[in-house]
Short mmCIF file of the C-alpha atoms (twelve columns), coordinates in Angstrom:
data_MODEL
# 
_entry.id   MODEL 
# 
loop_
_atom_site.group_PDB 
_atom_site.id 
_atom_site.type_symbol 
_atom_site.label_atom_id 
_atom_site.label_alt_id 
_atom_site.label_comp_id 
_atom_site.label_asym_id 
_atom_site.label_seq_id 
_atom_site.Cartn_x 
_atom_site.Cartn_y 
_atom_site.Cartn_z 
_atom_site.pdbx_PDB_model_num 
ATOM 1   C CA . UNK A 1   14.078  -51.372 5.372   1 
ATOM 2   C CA . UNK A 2   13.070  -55.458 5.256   1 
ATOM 3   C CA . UNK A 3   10.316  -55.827 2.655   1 
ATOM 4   C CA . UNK A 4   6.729   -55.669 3.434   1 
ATOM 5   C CA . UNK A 5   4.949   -59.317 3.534   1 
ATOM 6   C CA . UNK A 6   2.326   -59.399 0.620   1 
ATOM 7   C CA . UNK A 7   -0.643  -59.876 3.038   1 
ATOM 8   C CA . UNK A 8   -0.188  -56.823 4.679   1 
ATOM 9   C CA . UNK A 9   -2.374  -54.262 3.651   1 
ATOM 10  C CA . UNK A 10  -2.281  -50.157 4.472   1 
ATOM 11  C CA . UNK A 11  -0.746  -49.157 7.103   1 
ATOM 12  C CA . UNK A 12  -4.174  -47.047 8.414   1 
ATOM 13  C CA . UNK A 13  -6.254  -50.839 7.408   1 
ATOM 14  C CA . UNK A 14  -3.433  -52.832 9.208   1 
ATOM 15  C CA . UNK A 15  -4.248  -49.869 12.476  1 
ATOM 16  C CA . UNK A 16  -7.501  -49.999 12.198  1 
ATOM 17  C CA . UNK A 17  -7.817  -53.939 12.372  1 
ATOM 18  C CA . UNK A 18  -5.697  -54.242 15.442  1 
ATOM 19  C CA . UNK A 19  -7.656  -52.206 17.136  1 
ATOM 20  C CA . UNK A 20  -11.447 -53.559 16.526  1 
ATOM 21  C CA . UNK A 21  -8.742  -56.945 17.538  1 
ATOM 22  C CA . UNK A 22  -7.901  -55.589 20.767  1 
ATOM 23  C CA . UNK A 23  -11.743 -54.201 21.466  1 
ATOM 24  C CA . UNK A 24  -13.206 -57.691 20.648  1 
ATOM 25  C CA . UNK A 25  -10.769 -59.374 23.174  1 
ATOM 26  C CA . UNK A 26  -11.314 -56.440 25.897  1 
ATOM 27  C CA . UNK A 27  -15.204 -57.475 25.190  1 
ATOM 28  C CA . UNK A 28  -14.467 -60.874 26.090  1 
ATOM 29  C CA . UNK A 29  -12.722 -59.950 29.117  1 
ATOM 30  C CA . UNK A 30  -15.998 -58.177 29.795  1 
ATOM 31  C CA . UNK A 31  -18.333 -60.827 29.419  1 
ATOM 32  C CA . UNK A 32  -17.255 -63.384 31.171  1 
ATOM 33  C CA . UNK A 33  -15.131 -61.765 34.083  1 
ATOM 34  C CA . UNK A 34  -16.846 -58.102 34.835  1 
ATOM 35  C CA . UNK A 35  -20.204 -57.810 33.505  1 
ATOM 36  C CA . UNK A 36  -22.929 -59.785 34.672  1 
ATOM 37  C CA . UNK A 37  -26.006 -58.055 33.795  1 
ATOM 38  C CA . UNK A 38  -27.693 -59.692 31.153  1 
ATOM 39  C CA . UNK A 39  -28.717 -56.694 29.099  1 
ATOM 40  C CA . UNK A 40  -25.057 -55.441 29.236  1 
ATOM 41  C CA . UNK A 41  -23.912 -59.110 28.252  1 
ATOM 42  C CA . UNK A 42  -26.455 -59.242 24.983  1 
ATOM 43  C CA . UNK A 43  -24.955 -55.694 23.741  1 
ATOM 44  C CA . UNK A 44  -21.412 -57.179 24.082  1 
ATOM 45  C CA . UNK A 45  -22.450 -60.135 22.499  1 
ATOM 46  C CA . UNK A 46  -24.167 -58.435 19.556  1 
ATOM 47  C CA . UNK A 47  -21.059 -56.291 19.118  1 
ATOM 48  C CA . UNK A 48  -19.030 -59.337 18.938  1 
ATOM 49  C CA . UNK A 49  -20.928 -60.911 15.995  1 
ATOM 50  C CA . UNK A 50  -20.243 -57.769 14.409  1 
ATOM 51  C CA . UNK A 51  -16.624 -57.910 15.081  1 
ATOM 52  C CA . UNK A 52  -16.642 -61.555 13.332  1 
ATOM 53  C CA . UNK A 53  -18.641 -60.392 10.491  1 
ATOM 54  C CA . UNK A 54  -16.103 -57.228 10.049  1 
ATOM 55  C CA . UNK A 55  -13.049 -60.203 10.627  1 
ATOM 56  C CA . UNK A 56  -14.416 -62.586 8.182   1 
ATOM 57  C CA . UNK A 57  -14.586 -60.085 5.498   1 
ATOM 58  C CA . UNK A 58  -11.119 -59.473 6.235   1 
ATOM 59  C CA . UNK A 59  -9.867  -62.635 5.661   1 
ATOM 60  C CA . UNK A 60  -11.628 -63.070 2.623   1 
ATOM 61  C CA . UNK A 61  -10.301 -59.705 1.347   1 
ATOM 62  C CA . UNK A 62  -6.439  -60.782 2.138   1 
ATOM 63  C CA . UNK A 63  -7.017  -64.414 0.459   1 
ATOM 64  C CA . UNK A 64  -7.860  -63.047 -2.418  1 
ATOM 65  C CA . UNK A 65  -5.341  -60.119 -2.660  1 
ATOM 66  C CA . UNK A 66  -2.802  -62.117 -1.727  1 
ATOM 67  C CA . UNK A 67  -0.269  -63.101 -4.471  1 
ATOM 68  C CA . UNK A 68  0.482   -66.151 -2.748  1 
ATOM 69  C CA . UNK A 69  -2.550  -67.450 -0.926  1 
ATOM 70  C CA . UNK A 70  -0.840  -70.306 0.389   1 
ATOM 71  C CA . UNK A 71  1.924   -68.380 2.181   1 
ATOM 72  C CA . UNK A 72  -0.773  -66.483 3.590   1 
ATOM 73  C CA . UNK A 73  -2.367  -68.841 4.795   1 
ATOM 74  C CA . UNK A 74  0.365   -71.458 6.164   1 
ATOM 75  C CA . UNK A 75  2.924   -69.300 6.848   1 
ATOM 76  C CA . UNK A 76  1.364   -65.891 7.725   1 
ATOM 77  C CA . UNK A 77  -1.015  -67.178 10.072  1 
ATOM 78  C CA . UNK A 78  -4.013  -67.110 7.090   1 
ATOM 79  C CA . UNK A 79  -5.932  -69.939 9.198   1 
ATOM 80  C CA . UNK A 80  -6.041  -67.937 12.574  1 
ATOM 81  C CA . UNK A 81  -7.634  -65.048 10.749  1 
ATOM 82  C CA . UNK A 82  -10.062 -67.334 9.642   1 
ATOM 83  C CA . UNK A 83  -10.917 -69.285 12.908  1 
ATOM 84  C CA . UNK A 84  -10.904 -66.025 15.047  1 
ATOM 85  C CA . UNK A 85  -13.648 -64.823 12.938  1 
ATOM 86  C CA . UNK A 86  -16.239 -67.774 13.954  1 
ATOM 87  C CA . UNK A 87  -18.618 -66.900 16.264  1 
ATOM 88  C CA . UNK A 88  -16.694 -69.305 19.273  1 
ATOM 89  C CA . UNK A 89  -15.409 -67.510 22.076  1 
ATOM 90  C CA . UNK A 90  -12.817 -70.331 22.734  1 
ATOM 91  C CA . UNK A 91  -11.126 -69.511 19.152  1 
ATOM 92  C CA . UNK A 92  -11.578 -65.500 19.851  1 
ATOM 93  C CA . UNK A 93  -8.129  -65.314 22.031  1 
ATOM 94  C CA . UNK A 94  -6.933  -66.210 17.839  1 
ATOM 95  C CA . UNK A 95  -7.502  -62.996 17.208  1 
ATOM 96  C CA . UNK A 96  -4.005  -61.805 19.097  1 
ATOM 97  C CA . UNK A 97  -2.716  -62.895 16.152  1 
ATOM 98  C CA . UNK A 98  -4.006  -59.560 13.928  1 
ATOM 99  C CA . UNK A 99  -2.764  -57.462 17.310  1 
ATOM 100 C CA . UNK A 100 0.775   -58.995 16.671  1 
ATOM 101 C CA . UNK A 101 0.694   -58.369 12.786  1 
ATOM 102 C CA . UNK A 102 0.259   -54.434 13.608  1 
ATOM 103 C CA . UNK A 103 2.974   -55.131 16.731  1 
ATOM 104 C CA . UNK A 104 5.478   -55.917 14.246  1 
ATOM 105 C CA . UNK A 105 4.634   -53.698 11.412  1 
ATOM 106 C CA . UNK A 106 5.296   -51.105 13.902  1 
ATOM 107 C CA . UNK A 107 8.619   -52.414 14.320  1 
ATOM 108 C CA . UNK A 108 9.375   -52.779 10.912  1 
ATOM 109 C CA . UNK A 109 8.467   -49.094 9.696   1 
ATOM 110 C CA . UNK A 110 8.807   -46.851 13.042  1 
ATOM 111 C CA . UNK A 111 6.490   -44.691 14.408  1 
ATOM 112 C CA . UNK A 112 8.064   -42.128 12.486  1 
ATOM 113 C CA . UNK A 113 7.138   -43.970 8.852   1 
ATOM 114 C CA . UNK A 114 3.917   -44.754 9.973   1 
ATOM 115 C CA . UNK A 115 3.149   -41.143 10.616  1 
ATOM 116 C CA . UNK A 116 4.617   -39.894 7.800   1 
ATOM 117 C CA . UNK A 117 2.388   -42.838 5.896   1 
ATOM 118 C CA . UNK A 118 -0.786  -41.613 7.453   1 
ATOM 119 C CA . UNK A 119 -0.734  -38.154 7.152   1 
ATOM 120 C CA . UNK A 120 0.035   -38.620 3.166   1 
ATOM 121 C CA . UNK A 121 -3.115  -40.505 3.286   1 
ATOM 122 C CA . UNK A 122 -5.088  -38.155 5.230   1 
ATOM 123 C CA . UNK A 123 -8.244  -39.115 3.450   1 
ATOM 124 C CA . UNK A 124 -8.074  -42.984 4.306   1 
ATOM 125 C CA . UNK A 125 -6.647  -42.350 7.785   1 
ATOM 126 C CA . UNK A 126 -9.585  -40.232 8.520   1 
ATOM 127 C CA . UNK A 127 -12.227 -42.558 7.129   1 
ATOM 128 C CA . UNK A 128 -10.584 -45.439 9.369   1 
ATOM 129 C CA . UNK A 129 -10.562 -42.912 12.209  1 
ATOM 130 C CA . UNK A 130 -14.357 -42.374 12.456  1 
ATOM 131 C CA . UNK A 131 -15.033 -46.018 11.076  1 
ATOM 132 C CA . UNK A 132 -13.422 -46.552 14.447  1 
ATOM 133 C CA . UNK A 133 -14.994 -44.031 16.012  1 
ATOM 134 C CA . UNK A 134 -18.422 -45.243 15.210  1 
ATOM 135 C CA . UNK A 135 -17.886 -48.536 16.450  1 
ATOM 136 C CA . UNK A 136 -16.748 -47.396 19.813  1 
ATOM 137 C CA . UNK A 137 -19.490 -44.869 20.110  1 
ATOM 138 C CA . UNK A 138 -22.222 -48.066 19.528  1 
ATOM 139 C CA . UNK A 139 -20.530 -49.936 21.483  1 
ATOM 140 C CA . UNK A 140 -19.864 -47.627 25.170  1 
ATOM 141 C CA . UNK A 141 -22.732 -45.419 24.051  1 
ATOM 142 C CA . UNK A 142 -25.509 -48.399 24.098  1 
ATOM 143 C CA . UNK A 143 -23.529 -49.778 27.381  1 
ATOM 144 C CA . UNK A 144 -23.694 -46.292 28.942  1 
ATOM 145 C CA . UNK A 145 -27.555 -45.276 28.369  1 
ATOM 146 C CA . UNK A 146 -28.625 -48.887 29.495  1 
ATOM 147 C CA . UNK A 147 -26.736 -48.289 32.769  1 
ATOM 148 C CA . UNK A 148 -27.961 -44.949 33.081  1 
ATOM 149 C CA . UNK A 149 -31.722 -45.512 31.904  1 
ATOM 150 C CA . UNK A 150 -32.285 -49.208 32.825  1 
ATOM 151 C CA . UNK A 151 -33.546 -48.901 35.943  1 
ATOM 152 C CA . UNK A 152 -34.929 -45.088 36.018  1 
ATOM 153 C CA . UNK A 153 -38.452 -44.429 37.088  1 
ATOM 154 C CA . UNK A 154 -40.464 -44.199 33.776  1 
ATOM 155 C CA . UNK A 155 -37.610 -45.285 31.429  1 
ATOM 156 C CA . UNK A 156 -38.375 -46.389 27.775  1 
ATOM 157 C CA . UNK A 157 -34.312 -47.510 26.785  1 
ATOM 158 C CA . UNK A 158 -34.669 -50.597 29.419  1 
ATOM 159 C CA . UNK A 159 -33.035 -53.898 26.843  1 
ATOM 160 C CA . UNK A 160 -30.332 -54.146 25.087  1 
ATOM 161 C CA . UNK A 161 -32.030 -53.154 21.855  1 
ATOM 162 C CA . UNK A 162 -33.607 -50.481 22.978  1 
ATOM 163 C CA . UNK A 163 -29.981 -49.259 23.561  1 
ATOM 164 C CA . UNK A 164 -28.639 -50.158 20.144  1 
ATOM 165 C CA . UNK A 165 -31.368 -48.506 18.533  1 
ATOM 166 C CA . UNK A 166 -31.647 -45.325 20.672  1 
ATOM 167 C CA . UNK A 167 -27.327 -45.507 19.836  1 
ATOM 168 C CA . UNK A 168 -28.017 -45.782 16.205  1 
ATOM 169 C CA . UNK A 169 -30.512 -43.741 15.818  1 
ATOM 170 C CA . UNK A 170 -28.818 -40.535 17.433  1 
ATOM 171 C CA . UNK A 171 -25.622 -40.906 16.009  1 
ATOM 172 C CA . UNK A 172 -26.560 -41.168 12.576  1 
ATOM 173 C CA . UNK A 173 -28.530 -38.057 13.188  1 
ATOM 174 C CA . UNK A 174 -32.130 -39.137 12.316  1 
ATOM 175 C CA . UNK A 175 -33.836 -38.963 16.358  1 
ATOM 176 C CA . UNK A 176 -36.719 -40.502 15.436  1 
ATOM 177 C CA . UNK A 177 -38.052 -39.909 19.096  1 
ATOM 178 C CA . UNK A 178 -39.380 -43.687 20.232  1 
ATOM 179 C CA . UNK A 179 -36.590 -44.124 22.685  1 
ATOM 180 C CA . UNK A 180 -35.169 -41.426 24.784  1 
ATOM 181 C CA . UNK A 181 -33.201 -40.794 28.196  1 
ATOM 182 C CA . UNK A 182 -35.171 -39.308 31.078  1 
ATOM 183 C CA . UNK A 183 -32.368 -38.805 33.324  1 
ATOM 184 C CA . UNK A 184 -30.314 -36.280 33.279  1 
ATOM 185 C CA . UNK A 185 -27.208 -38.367 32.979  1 
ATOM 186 C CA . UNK A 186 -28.579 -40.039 30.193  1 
ATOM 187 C CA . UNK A 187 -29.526 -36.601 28.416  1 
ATOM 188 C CA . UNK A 188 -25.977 -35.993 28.679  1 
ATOM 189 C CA . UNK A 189 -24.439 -38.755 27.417  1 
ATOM 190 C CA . UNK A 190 -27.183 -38.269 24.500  1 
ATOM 191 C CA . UNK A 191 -25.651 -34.768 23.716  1 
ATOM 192 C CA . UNK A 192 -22.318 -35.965 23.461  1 
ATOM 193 C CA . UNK A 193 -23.775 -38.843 20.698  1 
ATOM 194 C CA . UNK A 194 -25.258 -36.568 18.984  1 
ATOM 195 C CA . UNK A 195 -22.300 -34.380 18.558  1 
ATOM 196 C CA . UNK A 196 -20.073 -37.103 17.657  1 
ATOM 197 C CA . UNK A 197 -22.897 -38.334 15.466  1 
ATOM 198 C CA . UNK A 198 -22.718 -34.785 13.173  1 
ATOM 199 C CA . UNK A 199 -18.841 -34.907 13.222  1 
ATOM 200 C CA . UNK A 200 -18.677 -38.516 11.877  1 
ATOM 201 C CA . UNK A 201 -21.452 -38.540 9.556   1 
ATOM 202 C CA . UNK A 202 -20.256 -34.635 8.088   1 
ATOM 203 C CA . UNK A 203 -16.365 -35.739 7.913   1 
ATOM 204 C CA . UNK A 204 -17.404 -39.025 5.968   1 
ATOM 205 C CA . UNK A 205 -19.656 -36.853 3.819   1 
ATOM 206 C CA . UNK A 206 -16.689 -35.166 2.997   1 
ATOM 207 C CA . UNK A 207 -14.960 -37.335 2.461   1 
ATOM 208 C CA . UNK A 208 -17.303 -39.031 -0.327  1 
ATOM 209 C CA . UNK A 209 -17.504 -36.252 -2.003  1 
ATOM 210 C CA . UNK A 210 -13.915 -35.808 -2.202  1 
ATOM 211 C CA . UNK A 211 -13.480 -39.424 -3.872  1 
ATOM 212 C CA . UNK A 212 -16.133 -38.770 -6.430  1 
ATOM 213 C CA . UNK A 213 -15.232 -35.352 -7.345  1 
ATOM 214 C CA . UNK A 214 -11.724 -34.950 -7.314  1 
ATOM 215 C CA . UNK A 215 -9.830  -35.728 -10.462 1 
ATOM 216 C CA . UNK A 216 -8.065  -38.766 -10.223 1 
ATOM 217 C CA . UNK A 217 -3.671  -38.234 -10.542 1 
ATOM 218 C CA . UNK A 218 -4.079  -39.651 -14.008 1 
ATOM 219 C CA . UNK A 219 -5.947  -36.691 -15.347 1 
ATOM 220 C CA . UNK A 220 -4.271  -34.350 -13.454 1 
ATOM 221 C CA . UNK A 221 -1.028  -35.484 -15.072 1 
ATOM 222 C CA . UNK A 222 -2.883  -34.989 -18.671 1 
ATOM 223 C CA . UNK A 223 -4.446  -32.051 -17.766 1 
ATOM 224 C CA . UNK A 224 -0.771  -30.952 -16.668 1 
ATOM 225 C CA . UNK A 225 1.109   -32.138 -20.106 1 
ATOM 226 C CA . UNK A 226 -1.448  -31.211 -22.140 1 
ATOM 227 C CA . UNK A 227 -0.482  -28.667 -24.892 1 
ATOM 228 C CA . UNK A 228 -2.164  -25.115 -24.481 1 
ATOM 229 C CA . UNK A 229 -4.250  -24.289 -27.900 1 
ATOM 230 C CA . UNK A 230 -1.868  -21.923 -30.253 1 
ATOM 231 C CA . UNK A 231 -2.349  -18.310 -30.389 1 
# 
């Protein structure tokens, strides 16, 4: 198997960024080719910023793991991760570049090593799973109640922030009651946040709980060789 390059990080991390990469350049195919409400266009936009805030932090966190930030940077396409994460849509199409890393790790490990690889790291996979999740959920759920509820008859979710928030809001659980659907679309699509909003929030629950509380393999290995008291 050809060795791993040194800026590559988990295989689920690796997953996970490719595909916020590919949803930030389907956005942009949305913007400015198939949406043109303006509501519609400020969630997409507000998503994006996120994506470049999530993307910067990336880079920063592969500079500085990197053993040789140079290579990473020159040779491993360092400065595209960097410019794709500016808020400019004409450097955005720079963020094919994270979509080809994951292309090619594929290739390198197989589909077969990768699965084996996530499912001995159930824990991470999972939390990278609903990370995902939630990030799809904010982003089609706020674009699906403002289609639905913009232009009903007594509507309250009628801007793009009144979407985000009413999104927020119900998948984290909380419903604090300002915003609300009145159609009975809307109500629907509502139910299904909210049910997505328990499983995400009660798996990463778990999951915290699991990396605080667990014993660590250290001191399960000197729990394991440790002598038992004599008779």
């Amino acid at each position: 198997m050809p060795k791993r390059r040194s800026e590559l990080k988990s295989t689920g991390y690796e997953i996970f960024v490719g595909a916020l990469s590919v949803l930030s350049i389907v956005n942009l195919v949305l913007m400015y080719a198939l949406v043109d409400d303006e509501a519609l266009d400020t969630v997409l936009t507000v998503m994006n910023a996120l994506f470049s805030a999530v993307f910067l932090i990336d880079f920063t966190y592969r500079l500085v793991t990197a053993p040789q930030r140079g290579a990473y940077f020159f040779r491993h396409f360092g400065w595209a991760d960097l410019l794709a994460s500016l808020p400019f849509a004409q450097l955005k199409i720079l963020r094919l570049f994270r979509i080809i890393r994951v292309i090619r790790l594929f290739r390198e490990l197989g589909a077969r090593t990768i699965w084996r690889t996530l499912v001995r790291d159930r824990a991470g996979s999972a939390l990278y799973a609903l990370l995902l999740m939630g990030v799809l959920v904010l982003q089609f759920g706020s674009l699906t109640m403002l289609y639905l509820e913009q232009y009903a008859p007594g509507a309250n979710i009628t801007t793009a922030s009144d979407a985000l928030w009413y999104t927020v809001v119900t998948i984290s659980t909380v419903g604090y009651g300002d915003e609300f659907p009145v159609t009975n679309a809307g109500r629907f699509a509502g139910a299904l946040m909210i049910v997505v909003g328990v499983g995400i929030f009660g798996t990463f629950t778990g999951y915290l709980a699991n990396l605080f509380l667990a014993p660590r393999k250290g001191d399960r290995d000197d729990a394991d060789t440790e002598e038992p008291p004599a008779a």
